[in-house]
N, C-alpha and C positions, 0 to 999 in steps of 0.2 A: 405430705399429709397422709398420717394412715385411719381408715376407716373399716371400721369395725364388720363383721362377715358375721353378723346372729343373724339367725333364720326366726321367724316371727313366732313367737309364741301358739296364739290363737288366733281366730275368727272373731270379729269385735262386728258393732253397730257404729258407723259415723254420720254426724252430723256438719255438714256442710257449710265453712263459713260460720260456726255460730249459732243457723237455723235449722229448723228441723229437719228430716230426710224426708218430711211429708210437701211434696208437689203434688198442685190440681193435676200438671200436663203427665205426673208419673200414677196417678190415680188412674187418669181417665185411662193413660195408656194399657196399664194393668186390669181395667174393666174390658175394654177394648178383646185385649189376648182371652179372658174369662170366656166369651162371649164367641171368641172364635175358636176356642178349646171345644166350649160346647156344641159348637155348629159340627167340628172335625168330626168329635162322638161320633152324633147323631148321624154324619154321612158315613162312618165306619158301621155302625148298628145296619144301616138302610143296605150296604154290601154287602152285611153276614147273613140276612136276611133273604136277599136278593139272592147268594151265592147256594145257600142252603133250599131253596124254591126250586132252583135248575137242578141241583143234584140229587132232590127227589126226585124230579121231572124224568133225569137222565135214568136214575134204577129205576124206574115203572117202564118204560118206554123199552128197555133190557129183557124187565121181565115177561113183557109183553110176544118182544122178538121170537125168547125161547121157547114161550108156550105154542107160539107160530110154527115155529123150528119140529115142537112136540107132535103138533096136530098134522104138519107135512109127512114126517115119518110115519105116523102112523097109517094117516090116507093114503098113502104109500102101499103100507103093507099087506091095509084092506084089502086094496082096489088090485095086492098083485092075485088076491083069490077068488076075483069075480072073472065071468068071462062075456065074451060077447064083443064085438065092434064098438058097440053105441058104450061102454063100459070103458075100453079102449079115450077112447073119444072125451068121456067125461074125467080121467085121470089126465089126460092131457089139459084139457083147460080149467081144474083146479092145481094140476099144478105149476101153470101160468100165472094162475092168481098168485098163488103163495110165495112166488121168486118176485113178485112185481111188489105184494107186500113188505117181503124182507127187504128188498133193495130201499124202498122207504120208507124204515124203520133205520138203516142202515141210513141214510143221509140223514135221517131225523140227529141221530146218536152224536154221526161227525159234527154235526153244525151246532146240539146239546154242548159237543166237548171243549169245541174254539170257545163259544159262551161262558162258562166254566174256568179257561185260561182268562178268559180279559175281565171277567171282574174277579179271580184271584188276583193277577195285577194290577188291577185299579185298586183294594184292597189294602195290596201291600204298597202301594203308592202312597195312600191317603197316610196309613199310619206311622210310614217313615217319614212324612213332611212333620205329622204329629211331634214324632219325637226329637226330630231337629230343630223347630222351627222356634227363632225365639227362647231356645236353650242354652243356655251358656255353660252349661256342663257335658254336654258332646259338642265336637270339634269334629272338622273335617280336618286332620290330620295332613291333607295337601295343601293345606292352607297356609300359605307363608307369614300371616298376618294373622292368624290367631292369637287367642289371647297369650297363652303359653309362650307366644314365641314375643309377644310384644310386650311381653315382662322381661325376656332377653334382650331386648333393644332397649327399654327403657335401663337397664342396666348399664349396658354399653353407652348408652346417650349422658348419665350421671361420670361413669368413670373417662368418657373420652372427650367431648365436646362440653361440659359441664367444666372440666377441666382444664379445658383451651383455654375458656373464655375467661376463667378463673384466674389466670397468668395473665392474661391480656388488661385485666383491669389490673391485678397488680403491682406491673410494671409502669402503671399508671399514680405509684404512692396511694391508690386507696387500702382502707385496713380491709380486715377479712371478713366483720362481721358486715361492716357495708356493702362490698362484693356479694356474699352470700343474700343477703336483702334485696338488690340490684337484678340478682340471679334468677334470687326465685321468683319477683315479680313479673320479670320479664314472660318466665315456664307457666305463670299464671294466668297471665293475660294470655298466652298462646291458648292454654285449656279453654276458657270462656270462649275465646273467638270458634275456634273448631268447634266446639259443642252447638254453640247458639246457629252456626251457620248451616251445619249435619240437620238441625230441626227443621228449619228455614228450608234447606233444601230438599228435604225428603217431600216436607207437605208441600212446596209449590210443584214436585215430581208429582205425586199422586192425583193433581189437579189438574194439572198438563195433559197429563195422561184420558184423564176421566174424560173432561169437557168438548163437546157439548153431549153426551151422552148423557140420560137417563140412567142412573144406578139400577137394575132390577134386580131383582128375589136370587134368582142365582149367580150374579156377579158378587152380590155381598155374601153369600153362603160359600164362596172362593175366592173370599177375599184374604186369607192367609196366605193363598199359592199366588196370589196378586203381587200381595206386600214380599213377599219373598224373591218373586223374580225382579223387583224394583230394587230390592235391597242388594241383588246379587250385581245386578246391571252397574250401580253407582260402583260397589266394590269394582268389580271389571276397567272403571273407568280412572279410575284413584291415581295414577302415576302420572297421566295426563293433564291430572285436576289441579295437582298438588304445587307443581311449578307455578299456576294462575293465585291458588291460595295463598303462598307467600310472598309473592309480588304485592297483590293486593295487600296484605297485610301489611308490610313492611311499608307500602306509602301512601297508607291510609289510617289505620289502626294504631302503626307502632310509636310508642310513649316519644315525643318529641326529641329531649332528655337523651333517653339510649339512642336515639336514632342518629344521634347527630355521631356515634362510634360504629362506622364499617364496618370494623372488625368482630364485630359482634354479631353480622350477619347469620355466620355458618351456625354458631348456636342454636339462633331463630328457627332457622329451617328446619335442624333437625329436629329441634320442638315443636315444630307445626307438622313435619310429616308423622312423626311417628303419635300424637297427638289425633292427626285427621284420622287416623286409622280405627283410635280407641274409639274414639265419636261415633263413626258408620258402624264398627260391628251393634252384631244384634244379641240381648242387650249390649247396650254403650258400655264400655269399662269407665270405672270410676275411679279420681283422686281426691287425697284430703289436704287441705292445706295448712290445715287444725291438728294439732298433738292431743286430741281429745285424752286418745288411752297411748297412753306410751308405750306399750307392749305391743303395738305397731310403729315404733321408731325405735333406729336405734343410735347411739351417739355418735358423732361429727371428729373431734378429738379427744375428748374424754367423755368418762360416764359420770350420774349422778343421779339425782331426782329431783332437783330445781331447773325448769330450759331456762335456758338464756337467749336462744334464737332460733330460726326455724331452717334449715338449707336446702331440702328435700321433701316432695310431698309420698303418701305412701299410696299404693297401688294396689285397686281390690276388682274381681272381675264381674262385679257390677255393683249399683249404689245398694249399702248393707248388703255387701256377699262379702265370700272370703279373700282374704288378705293374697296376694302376686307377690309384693315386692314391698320391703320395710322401707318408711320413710327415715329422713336424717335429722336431727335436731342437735343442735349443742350445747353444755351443759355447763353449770356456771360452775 
């Protein structure tokens, strides 16, 4: 079978199944982020504010020192053209003062300067979680499961285990178009389950977490760096999780139908691992399993502009972003 290697046109809007790409739970969550964008602002502002306070602080406190500095010298030079004992006597204990002053002017400074580093790092802290957080267009690059790299899996997973499985029914006399049907269902149901369970699990995480605690005023004002380290924790935990996810699935979820074919196992799996992965990232990456625009598929064994069937869903790196990977469709 050969299959066509176009690279996707454009960036398209899809719709899901038929219905809209409008969700309450992708509403609220998009209000959610609004709201915690705004809070980030506001404690970035509250830093530059704060940081810009101490380093007035620190230049008045400076120029304080030197004037000190100014006024020793000179006392100094007065007091070398006076004479007398008791004259003696009063240069010495002003300038006792003026070393006891500078020395704490001089701690003042050090302790102004440590100040000064930690809310420039708090600073630079806030607004790189800022710009990470919940962004799907920076990537942590060490990331073996980024999106970028889970558009290469989902490739890999269409040309190699798509393909197993594809022989496997084969050799079972069914035709192609029912296979590819049989196929995609199965890739289907695998998305639904991971998606629905990733939600499932994150908010009973968040609860676990929470209870019985009181939310106060500034736990919800860091609740970004909250969601974040909860989001990092589950990633962390995923290779561990994943062998339980499709066991679960496979004998409880899986279409009765296919289930009763073994052989069709390894497929599963690898549609549910690399599957569980798009779910957890933040945002979720998105599949269609609708030919809305076909300028995100592209053809199966021939081309045309009538489908005849669906074999492949297409891959976007989040619901309405841009296109990862063209889906496959065949043409009559």
């Amino acid at each position: 079978m050969s299959r066509d290697s176009t690279k996707p046109k454009h960036m398209t809007t899809i719709h899901y199944a038929g219905r809209s790409a409008y969700d309450p739970s992708v509403a609220k969550r998009l209000e959610e982020e609004k709201r915690e964008s705004k809070e980030k602002d506001k404690r970035i502002e509250e830093l530059e504010k704060e940081l810009l306070r101490v380093e007035k602080k620190l230049k008045k406190e400076t120029a304080e020192r030197e004037k000190l500095n100014h006024e020793h010298d000179k006392m100094i030079s007065d007091l070398k053209h006076a004479r007398g004992k008791s004259l003696d006597k009063t240069l010495k204990e002003e300038n006792d003062r003026l070393k006891h002053e500078i020395d704490k002017i001089t701690i003042e400074k050090e302790d102004l300067g440590t100040e000064v580093d930690r809310l420039r790092t708090n600073l630079s802290k806030v607004a790189g979680d800022k710009m990470m957080d919940g962004n799907p267009y920076v990537t942590d690059l060490s990331d073996p499961n980024r999106p970028q790299r889970l558009a290469e899996k989902f490739n890999c997973l269409y040309d190699n285990s798509w393909t197993d499985a594809f022989e496997i029914l084969l050799a079972k006399n069914k035709d192609e178009k029912t296979i590819c049907e049989i196929l995609l269902k199965i890739l289907e149901e695998c998305w639904r389950f991971c998606s629905g369970v990733s939600i499932h699990q994150f908010s009973s995480l968040q609860k676990a977490c929470m209870e019985p605690v009181t939310i106060s005023t500034e736990m919800k004002e860091d609740s970004g760096a909250y969601t974040k380290h909860l989001t990092d924790a589950r990633r962390s935990c995923s290779r561990t999780f994943i062998p339980l996810l499709c066991q679960h699935f496979w004998e409880k979820e899986m279409n009765k139908e296919h289930k009763k074919d073994e052989t069709l196992k390894p497929y599963v799996d690898a549609c549910l691992e690399l599957f569980w992965y798009s779910a957890i990232t933040d945002p979720p990456l998105y599949y269609s399993f609708i030919a809305d625009n076909l300028d995100d598929f592209r053809g199966y064994t021939k081309n045309g502009d009538e489908v005849d069937f669906f074999v492949w869903p297409a891959m976007y790196l989040h619901e309405n972003g841009p296109l990862l990977y063209q889906g496959v469709v065949q043409y009559k």
